[in-house]
N, C-alpha and C positions, 0 to 999 in steps of 0.2 A: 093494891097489893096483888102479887102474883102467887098462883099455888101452883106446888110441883105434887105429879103423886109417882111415889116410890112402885114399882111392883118388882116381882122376884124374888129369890131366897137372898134373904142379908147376907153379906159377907163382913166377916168378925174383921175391925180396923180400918172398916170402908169412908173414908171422907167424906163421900158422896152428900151426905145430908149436911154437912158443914159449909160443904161449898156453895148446894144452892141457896142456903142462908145467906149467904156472904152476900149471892149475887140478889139479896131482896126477894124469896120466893118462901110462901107458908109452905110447909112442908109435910105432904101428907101419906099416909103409908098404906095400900092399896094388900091383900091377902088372894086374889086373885085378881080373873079380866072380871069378873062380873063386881065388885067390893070396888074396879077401879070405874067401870061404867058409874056406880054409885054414886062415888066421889064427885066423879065429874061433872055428874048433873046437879051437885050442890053446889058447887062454883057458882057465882051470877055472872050472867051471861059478859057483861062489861069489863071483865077481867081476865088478864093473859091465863093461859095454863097450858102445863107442861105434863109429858109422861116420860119417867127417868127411868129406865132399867136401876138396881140397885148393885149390879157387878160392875158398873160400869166406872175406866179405866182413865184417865185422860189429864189434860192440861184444866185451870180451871177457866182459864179464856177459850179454852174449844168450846165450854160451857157456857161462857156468854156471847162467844158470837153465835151458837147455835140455837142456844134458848131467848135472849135482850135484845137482839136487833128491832128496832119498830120500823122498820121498815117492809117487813115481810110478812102476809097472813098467817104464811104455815114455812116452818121451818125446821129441820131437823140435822144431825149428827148423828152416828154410828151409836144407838143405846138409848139415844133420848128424842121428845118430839116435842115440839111446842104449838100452839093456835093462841092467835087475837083472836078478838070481837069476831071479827070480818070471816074466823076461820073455823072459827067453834063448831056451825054446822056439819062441817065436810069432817070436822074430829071426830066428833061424838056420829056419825056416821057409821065410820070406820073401825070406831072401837065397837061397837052395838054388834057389827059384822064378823069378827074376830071372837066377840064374845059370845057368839050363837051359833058360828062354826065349832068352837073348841069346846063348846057346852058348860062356858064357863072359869074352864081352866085354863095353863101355858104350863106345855110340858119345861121343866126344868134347864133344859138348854137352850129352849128358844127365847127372842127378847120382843117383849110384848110390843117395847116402842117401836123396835125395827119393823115389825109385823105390821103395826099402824100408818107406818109410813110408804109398808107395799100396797096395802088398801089405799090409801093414797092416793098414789100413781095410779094403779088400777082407775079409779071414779075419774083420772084425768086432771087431777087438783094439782096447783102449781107448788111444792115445796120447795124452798130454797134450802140448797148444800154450803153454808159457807166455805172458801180455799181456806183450808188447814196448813198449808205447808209443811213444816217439819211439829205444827202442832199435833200431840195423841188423843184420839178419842176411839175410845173400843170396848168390847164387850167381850173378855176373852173367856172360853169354853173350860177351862180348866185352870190349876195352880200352878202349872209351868207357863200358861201362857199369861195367866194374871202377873207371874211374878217377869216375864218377859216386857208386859205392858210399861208394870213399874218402875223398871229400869233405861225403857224407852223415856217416861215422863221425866225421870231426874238428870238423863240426861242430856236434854233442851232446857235452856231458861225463859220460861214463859214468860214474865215479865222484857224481854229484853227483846224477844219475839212482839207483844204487843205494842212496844216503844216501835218499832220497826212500821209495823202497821201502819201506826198514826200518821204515816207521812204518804201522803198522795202520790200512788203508783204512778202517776209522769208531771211531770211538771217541769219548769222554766231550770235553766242554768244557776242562776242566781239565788231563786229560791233552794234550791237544792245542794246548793255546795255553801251559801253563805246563810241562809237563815236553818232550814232545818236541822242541821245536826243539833241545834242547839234548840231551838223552839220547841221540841220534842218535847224538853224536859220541864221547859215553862209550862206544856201543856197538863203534863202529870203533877205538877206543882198546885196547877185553878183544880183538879179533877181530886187531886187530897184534900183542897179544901173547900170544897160544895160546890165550886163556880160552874157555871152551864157556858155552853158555849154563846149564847145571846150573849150574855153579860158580858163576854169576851168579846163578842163582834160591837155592842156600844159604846166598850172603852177603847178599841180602836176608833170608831167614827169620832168619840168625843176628843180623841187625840189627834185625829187628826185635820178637824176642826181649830184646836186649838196651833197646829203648825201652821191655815190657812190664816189664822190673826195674826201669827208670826209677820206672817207674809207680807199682809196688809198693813205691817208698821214703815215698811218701805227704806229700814234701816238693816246695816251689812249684820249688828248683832242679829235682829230682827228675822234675815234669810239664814244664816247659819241654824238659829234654832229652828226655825222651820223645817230646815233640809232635814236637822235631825229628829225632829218629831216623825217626820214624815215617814221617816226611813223604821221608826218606832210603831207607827200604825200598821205598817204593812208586816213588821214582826207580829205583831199581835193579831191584825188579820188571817197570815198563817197558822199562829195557834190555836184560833179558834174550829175551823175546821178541822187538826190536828187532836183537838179535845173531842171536837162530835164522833172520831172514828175513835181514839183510846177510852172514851167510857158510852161509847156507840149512843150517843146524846142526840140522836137524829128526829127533827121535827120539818113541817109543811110551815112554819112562822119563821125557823130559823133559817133555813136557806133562801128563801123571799129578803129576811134580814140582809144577810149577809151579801147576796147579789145586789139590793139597793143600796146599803150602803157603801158597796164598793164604787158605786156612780157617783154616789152622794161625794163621797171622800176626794175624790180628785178632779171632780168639777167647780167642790166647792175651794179647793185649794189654787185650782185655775183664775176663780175669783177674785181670791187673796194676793195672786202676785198680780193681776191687774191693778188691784188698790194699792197694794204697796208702787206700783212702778207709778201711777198717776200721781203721789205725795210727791215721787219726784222729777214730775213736771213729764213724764213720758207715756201718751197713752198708747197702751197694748190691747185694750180689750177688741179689737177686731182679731187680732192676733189669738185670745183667749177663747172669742167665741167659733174661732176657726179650727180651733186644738180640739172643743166640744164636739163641733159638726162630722170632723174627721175621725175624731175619734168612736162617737155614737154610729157614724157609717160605716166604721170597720167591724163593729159588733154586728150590726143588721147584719151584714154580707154572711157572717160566722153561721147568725141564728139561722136565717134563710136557708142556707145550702143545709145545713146540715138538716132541718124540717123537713126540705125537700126530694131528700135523701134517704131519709130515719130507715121508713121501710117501702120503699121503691122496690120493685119487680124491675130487676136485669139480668135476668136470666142466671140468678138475681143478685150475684157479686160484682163487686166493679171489677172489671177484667181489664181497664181501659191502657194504653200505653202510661199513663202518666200515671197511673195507679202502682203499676209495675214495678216504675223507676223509680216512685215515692219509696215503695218499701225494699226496694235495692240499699237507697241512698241509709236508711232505719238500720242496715242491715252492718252498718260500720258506724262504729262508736262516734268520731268525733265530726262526722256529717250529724249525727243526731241531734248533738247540743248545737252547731251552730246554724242548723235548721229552726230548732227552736229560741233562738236570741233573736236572729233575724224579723222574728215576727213582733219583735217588743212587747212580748207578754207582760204581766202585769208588774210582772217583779222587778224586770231589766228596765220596765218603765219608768215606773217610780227611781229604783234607784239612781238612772240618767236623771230623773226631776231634781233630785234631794241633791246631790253632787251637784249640778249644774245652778240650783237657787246659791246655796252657799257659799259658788267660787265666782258666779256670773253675775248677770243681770236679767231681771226678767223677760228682757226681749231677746236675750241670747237662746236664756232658755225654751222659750215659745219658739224660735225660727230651729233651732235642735230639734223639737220635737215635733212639727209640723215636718219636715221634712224626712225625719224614720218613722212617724207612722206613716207618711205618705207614702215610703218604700218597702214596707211591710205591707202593706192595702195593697200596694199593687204586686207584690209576689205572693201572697197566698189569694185573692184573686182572680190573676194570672191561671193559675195551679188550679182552680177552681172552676175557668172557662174550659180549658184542657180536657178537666176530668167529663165534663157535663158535652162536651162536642163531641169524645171519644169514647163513651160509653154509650149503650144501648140500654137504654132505660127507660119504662113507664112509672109514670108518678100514678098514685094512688089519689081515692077521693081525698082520703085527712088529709093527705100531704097537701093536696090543693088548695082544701079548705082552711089548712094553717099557712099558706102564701095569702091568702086574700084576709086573713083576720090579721094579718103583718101587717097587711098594705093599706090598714086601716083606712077604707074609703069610706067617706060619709052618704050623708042624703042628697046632695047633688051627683054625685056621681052615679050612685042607686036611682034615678028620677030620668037623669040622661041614657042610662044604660036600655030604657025600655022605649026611646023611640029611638036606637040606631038600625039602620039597616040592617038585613038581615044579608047574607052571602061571603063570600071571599073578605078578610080582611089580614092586614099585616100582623105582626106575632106581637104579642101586649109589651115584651120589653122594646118593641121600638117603638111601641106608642108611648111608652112611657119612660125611653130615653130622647123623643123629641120633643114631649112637653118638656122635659125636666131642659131639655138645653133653651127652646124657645123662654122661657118666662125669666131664666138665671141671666141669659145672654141682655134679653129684655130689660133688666133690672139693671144690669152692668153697662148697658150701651144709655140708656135713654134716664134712671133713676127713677124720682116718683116721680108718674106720670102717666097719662090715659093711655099710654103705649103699652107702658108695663101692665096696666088692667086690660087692655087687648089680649098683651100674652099669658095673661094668666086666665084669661077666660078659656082661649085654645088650650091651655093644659088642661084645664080644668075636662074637657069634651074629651080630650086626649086619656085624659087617667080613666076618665068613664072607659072608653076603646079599651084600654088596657085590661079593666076588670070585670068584659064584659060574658066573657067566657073564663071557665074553669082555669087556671093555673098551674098546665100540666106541660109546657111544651119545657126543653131542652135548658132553656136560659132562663124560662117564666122566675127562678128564685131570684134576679138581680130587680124584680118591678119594686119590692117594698126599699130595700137600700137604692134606689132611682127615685124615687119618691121622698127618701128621706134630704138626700139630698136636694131636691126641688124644694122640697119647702124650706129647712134650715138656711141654704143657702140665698133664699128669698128674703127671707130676713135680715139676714148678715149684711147682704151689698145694699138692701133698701137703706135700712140705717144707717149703714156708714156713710151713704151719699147723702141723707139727710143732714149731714154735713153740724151737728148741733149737742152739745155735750149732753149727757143723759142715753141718748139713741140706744146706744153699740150696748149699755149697761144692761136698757131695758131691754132690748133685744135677748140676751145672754139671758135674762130671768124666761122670757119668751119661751126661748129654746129650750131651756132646762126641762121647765114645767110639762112641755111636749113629748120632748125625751125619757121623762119621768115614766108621761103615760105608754111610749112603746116599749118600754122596757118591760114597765109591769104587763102588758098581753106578751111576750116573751115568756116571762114567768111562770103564769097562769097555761099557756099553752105545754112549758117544759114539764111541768106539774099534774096536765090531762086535768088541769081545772077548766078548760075549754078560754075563747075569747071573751072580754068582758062586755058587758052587757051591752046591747045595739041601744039605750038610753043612752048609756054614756058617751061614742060616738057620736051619737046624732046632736048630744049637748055640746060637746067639745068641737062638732064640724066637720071633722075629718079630713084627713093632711090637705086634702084641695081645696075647701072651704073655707081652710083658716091662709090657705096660699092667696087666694082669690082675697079675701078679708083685707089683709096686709096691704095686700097690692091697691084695695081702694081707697085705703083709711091713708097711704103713704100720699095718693094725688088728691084726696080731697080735703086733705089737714095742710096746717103750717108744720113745720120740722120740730116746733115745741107741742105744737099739739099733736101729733103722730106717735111723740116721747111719750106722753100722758097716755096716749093711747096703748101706744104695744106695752105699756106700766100695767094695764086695766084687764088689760085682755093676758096679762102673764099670770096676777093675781086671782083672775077667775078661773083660768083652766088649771092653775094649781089646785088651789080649792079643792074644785070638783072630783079632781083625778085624785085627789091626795085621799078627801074623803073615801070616795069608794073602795079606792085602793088598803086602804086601813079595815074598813068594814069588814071587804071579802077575804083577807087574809086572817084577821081576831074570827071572825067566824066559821072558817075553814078550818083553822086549827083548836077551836073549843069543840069541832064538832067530829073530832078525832081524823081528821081527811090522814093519806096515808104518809105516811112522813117519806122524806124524801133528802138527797144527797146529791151535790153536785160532783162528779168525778173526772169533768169532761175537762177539755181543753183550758189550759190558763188563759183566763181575758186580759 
């Protein structure tokens, strides 16, 4: 339960106390600063609370994004001031201060909360302003300007204003001219009747699971209903995040949700049209597991840069040419939208999938989509060399230190790192664009073979070279996606040259399993829950370990027994990573971590 305390002179017909009812809040009535000091300190400490002026004017969602957001320690609005757990000290602070300056009282036209919230700033305390827009929230000084207020307030529709909200200030083409006008209103549909947005995010994944069986029935009904399931998860996917901003549903479990199971959903739907196209007699899954590979390498390259970037000193904006012409091009309407198609965000994604299972085949559809995200990979990484060659920029230590918790190196690499030479040596991503070419060339040219364990050995020394020093230079963010591909890619050609059905399948569970786990230190770093624990690397190997692995289990097995194998070794690092991964996230979130939102670019 949250409690608000009133302070001020009532005013005769004031809503105020109905509203913060409405928004879930006890409601407490304060007679001066010292009677609200009081209050305060009988709050338990565990529970939100709020200081409302009682003249106060406004929308009643200026009210909850001011006061409900759980995203923010300390937050306020024109009249009112709120604290969590987190924030409580710096409040009660601030009121103690106020209340020992004024001796207790607030003269009649000051407003105690606004007061609390210049003590505030003052101590240096972060409070968050939510953007009001044409929303009202005020404290006005008199009855011309109260009644000023109130005709500001009836004439905005707040409700129609927070529909608005709900929809993700940039996003994809597709999303935004074909689902959300309409997903809005699904969303205030779940949010009337108790739904959270989880439950929204697992009835997309169960749906769209249930299009990936479609798939795998390998019949035309079979992809038509798939196509449109599919097309039906990604609606609901949007709603779900559409719900967390309309009843501001934000939690540290639910965005973890929602980013896995967007993996989940269209790798396991990649799976499906694999099965369905093998019922009839056409195998794709290299195809499948090549759509995985490229697709999980477009995300690293996204997370990387932008890690490496977050908060870099360039003096300290990008001034670079290509930065320039980026927001030139931003700068006219219909460059915008097909700037953002071109990248196949998630929505243009899906939707070519869903259209293309229904009318195609599933190798149509795979050679479709291997070839636009290949041409999106390489124009916004293109875009991304540019910016990083043409700027003048120092990376920071975090920044550094979330490249090398990407680049998830293990204990061989950590081991080799401390007898390399010490002097002059070449820049980590070219050591770690000629492992990655050596052991993939390796694997392509010669298959399983004491050749390919040759080159993988040299990567292996190689990736060491790469992560032997900090992670700061120019291009240092391309080593984790060079890596990703080295090892994925390691897999892919070993297996398919193992030339023996099963391979390519277990392979894909392989990669999955892997991908699962760089996703989730992705998360956890987006999160400032830091990288996951150096056990869990060190149990899983680390990208070069489990390269190196591959590579020996591929020339010392037969083609049936290397299946069994990358079967054994997919099933354990799931396991491991799944469990963990489960653990730190239920305990992150019972133990109130700060809830969070993804608002960044569509994947």
């Amino acid at each position: 339960m949250s409690t608000a305390i009133l302070t001020g002179q009532p005013v005769p017909g004031s809503s105020i106390e109905a509203d913060l009812r409405s928004l879930g809040f006890d409601v407490r009535t304060a007679t001066d600063a010292a009677d609200a000091e009081t209050l305060l300190a009988a709050v338990p400490g565990d529970q939100r609370v709020a200081v409302v002026d009682t003249r106060f004017v406004g929308h009643r969602h200026a009210l909850r994004l001011g006061l409900t957001d759980p995203r923010f320690p300390l937050a306020a609005v024109p009249g009112a001031v709120t604290a969590q757990p987190a924030g409580r000290q710096a409040l009660t602070r601030a009121l103690a201060r106020e209340n020992s300056a004024n001796g207790g009282t607030v003269l009649a036209v000051d407003s105690l909360a606004d007061r609390i919230v210049t003590a505030l700033d003052a101590d240096g305390g972060e409070v968050h302003r939510p953007e009001l827009g044409s929303l009202v929230a005020a404290v006005p000084a008199d009855p011309q300007a109260r009644n000023e207020a109130r005709q500001a307030v009836s004439a905005v529709d707040d409700e129609a204003v927070r529909l608005k909200s709900a929809v993700k200030a940039r996003d994809g083409f597709f999303t935004t001219f074909c689902i959300s006008p309409y997903s809005r209103y699904l969303a205030r549909w779940c949010a009337r009747r108790g739904l959270t947005p989880n439950q929204v995010t697992t009835a997309s994944l169960i749906t769209a699971l249930i299009a990936a069986g479609c798939a795998a029935t390998g019949t035309r009904g079979g992809y038509v209903a798939a196509g449109l399931l599919l097309l039906f998860s990604f609606v609901l996917d949007c709603t779900d995040g559409q719900l967390a901003r309309y009843s501001l549903q934000y939690s540290t479990l639910g965005a973890w949700l929602d980013a896995t199971f967007d993996r989940a959903k269209e790798y396991a739907y990649y799976a499906g049209l694999a099965l369905g196209a093998a019922r009839g007699g056409d195998d794709v899954w290299a195809l499948a597991l090549g759509a995985m590979v490229l697709q999980t390498c477009r995300h690293v390259v996204d997370f990387s840069f932008n890690e490496a970037n977050v908060d870099s000193t360039a003096a300290t904006a990008n001034t670079s040419p290509t930065a320039a012409l980026s927001g030139k091009l931003d700068s006219v309407g219909w460059t915008v939208w097909a700037r953002r198609m071109i990248v196949l965000p998630i929505g243009e994604r899906w939707a070519m999938i869903a259209v293309l299972t229904a009318a195609t085949t599933p190798r149509i559809t795979f050679y479709v989509l291997l070839v636009g995200c290949a041409f999106a990979a390489t124009y916004t990484t293109a875009g991304r060399l540019l910016r990083s060659l043409t700027r003048k920029a120092r990376r920071t230590d975090r920044a550094a230190q979330a490249l090398a918790d990407l680049a998830d190196s293990g204990p061989t690499a950590g081991l080799l790192v401390r007898f390399l030479p010490a002097g002059a040596r070449p820049t980590a991503t070219l050591s770690a664009a000629a492992g990655a070419v050596l052991v993939t060339l390796g694997a392509w040219l010669w298959g399983p073979s004491w050749w390919v364990v040759l080159m993988a050995g040299a990567y292996v020394l190689l990736s060491a070279e790469a992560v032997a020093r900090p992670l700061k230079g120019a291009l240092d963010w391309l080593v984790p996606p060079v890596f990703r591909a080295a090892e994925y890619g390691t897999v892919l050609i070993l297996a398919a040259k193992a030339d023996v059905n099963g391979a390519l399948p277990a392979a894909f569970g392989l990669v999955a399993a892997v991908a699962y786990h760089h996703y989730d230190t992705v998360y956890r770093i987006r999160g400032n829950a830091g990288a996951p624990p150096a056990w869990l690397v060190r149990a899983v190997g680390g990208q070069e370990g489990r390269t190196l692995l591959v590579a020996v289990l591929a020339a010392v097995l037969t083609a049936r027994q290397f299946t069994v194998a990358l079967t054994v070794l997919a099933v354990a690092v799931a396991l491991v990573v799944l469990a963990e991964s489960i653990r730190f996230w239920v305990a992150a979130h019972r133990a109130g971590a700060p809830s969070v939102h993804d608002e960044g670019e569509p994947a």
